[in-house]
FIKE-114611 format. One record per residue (C-alpha): z, x, y; chain; residue number from 1. Coordinates in steps of 0.001 Angstrom, whole numbers, plus 524288, in hexadecimal, padded with zeros to 5 digits. Example, Ala and Ser with C-alpha at 12.3 -4.5 7.8 and 13.67 -1.06 7.14 Angstrom:
BEGIN
       w       u       v   kette    nr
   81E78   8300C   7EE6C       A     1
   81BE4   83566   7FBDC       A     2
This chain:
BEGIN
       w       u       v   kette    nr
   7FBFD   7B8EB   81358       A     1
   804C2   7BDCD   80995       A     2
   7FE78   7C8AA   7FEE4       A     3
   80124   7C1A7   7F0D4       A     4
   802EF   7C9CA   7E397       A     5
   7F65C   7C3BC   7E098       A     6
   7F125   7C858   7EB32       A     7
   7F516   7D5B0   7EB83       A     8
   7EF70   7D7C5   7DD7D       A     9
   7E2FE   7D322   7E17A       A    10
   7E42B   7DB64   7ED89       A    11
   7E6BB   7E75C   7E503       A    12
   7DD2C   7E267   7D97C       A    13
   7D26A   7E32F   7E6BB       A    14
   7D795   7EF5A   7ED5B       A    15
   7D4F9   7F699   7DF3F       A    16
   7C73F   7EEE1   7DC4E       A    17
   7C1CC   7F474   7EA97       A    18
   7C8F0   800CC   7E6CB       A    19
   7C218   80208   7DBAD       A    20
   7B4BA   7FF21   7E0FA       A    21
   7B2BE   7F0FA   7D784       A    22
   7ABE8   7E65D   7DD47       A    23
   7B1C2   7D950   7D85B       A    24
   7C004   7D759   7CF67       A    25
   7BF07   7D8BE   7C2BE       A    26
   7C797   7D4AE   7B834       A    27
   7CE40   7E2C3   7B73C       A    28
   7D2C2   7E4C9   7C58C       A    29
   7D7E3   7D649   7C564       A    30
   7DEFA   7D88F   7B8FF       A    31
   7E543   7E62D   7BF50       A    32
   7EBDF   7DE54   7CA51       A    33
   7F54B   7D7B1   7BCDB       A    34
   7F74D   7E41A   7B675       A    35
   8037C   7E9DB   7B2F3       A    36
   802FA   7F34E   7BD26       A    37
   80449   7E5FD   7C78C       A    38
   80F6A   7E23B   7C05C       A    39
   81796   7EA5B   7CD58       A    40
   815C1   7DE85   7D47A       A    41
   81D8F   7D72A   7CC4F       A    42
   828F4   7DE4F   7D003       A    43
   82E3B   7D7CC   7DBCD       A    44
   839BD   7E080   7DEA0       A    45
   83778   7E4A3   7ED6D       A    46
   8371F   7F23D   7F23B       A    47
   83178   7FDC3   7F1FF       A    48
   825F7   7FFA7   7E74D       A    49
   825FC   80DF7   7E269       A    50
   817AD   815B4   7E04A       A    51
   81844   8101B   7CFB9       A    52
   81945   80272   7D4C5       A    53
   81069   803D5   7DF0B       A    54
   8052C   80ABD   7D77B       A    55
   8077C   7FF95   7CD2A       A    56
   8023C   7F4AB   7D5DC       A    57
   7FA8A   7FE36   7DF72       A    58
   7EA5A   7FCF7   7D9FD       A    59
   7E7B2   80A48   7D78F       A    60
   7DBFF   80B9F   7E21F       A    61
   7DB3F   80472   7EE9B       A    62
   7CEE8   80148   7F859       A    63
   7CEC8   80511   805D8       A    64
   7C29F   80764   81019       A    65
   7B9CD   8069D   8064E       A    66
   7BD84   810E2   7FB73       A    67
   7C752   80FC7   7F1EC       A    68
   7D576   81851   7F25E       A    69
   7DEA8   81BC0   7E59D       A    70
   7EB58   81777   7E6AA       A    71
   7F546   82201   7E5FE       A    72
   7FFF3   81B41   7DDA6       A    73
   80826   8263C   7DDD5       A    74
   80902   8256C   7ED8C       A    75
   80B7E   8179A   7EE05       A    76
   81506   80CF3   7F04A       A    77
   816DF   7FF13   7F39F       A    78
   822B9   7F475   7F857       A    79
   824DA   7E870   7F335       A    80
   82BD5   7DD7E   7FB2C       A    81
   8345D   7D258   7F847       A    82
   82AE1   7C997   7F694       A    83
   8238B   7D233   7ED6C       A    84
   81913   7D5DF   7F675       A    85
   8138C   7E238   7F531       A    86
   810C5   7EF5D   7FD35       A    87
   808E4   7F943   7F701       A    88
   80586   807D6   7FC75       A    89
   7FE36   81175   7F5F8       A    90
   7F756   8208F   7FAE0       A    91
   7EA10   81F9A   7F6B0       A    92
   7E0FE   82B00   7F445       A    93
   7D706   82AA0   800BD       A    94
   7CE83   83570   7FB47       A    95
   7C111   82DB4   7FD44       A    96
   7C4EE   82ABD   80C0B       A    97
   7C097   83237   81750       A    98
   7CAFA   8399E   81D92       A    99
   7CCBD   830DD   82949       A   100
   7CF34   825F3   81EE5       A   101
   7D845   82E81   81672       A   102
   7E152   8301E   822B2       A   103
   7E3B5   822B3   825AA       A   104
   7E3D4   81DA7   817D5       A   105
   7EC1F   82270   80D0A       A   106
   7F365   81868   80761       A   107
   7F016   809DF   802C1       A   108
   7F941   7FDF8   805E5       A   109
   7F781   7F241   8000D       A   110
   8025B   7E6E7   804AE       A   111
   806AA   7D7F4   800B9       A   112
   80E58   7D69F   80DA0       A   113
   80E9A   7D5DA   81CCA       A   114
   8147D   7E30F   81DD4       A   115
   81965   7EA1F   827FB       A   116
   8146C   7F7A0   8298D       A   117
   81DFE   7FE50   833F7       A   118
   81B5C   7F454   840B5       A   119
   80CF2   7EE2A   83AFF       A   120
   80A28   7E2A1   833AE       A   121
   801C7   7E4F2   8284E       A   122
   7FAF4   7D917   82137       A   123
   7FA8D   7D8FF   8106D       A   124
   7EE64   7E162   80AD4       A   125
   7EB40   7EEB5   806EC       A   126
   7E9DD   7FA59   81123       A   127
   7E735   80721   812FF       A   128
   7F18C   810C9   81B38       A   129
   7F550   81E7B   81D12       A   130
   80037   823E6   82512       A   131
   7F9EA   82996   83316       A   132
   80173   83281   83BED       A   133
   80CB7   82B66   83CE8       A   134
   8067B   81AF9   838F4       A   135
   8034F   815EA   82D7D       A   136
   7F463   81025   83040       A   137
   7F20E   80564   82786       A   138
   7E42B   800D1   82422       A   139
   7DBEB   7F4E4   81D0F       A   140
   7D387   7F89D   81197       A   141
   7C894   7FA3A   81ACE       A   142
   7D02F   80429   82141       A   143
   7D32F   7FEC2   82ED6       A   144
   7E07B   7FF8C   833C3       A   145
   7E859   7F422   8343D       A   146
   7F540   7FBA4   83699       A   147
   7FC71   80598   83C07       A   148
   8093C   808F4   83E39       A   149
   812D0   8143A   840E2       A   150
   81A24   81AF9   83570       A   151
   82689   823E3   835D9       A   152
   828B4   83058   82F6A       A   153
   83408   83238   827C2       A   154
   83794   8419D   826FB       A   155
   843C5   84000   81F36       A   156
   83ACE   83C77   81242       A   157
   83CBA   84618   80A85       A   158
   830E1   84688   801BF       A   159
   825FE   83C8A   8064C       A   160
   81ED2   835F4   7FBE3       A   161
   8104E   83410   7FFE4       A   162
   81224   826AA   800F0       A   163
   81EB7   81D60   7FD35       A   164
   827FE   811EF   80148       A   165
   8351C   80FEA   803C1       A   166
   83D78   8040C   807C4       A   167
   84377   805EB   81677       A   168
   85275   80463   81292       A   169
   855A0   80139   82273       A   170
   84B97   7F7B6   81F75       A   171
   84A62   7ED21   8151D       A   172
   83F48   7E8C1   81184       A   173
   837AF   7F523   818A4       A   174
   831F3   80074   81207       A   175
   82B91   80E7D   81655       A   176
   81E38   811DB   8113C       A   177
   81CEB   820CB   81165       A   178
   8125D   8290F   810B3       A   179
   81872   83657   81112       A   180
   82346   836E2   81A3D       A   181
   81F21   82D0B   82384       A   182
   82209   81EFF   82201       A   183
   81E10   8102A   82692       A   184
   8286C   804C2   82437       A   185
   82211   7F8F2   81CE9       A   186
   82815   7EBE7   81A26       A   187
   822D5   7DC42   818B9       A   188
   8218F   7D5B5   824B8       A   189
   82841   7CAD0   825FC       A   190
């Protein structure tokens, strides 16, 4: 099943209704997934999507194990692929989680594609993750893991960002997702 426009708008229209604690759609939440600050998605040139264009399409709170997390825009990033399918990865502030949640989860994912994380398979939806040790430990909004795989660390980054992208160059068509200095290589399955 392949993740629509449409469908990621109402997935993101959702993700911020539970986030914000509402019980049905109203007109206002329907009406936010055709604002201007959607209009991102219309631009269809692949690549890399900074933390402006991100944050732009990003809602600005997400749902996950039953409490709502803030998006951190500024700490975010996203990939678009040829066929104008969207990745999109954000930190999120995990100050109402217990401490055994906050270590696992500290970043949201939501994703159009089959994509590749490192040597997994992971369907279309939205996700928790965080960066463990040396794996990335993906989980559903319900917070069991579904994923996990190893990441490397890159000690020749100069200054880490907290969290950012970057296409692979040896690799078309792959790109590193960073948090700090250690990365995991994500691309579209095929």
């Amino acid at each position: 099943m392949t993740i629509t426009t449409k469908s990621l708008s109402r997935l993101l229209v959702l993700s911020t209704v539970c986030a914000a604690g509402i019980g049905s759609l109203s007109v206002a939440p329907a009406q936010s997934a055709s604002s201007p600050t959607s209009a991102s998605k219309t631009d269809t040139t692949p690549g890399v999507l900074d933390r402006t264009q991100a944050a732009a399409i990003l809602p600005k709170s997400v749902f996950y194990k039953g409490l709502s997390a803030t998006v951190q825009g500024r700490n975010s990033a996203g990939i678009r692929f040829n066929n104008g399918d969207l990745v999109l990865v954000s930190l999120v502030d995990t100050s109402g989680y217990s401490s055994a949640v906050q270590q696992t989860y500290q970043a949201y994912l939501l994703n159009e594609v089959h994509l590749k994380v490192g040597d997994k398979s992971l369907p279309p939806g939205a996700y928790g993750f965080g960066f463990v040790g040396d794996h990335i430990v993906v989980m559903d909004i319900a917070g069991n893991e579904v994923l996990r795989a190893s990441t490397t660390r890159d000690p020749q980054l100069a200054r880490p960002d907290p969290l950012h992208i970057v296409a692979d160059e040896a690799m078309p068509g792959h790109y590193r997702l960073y948090l700090g200095r250690s990365y995991i290589t994500l691309s579209a399955e095929k």
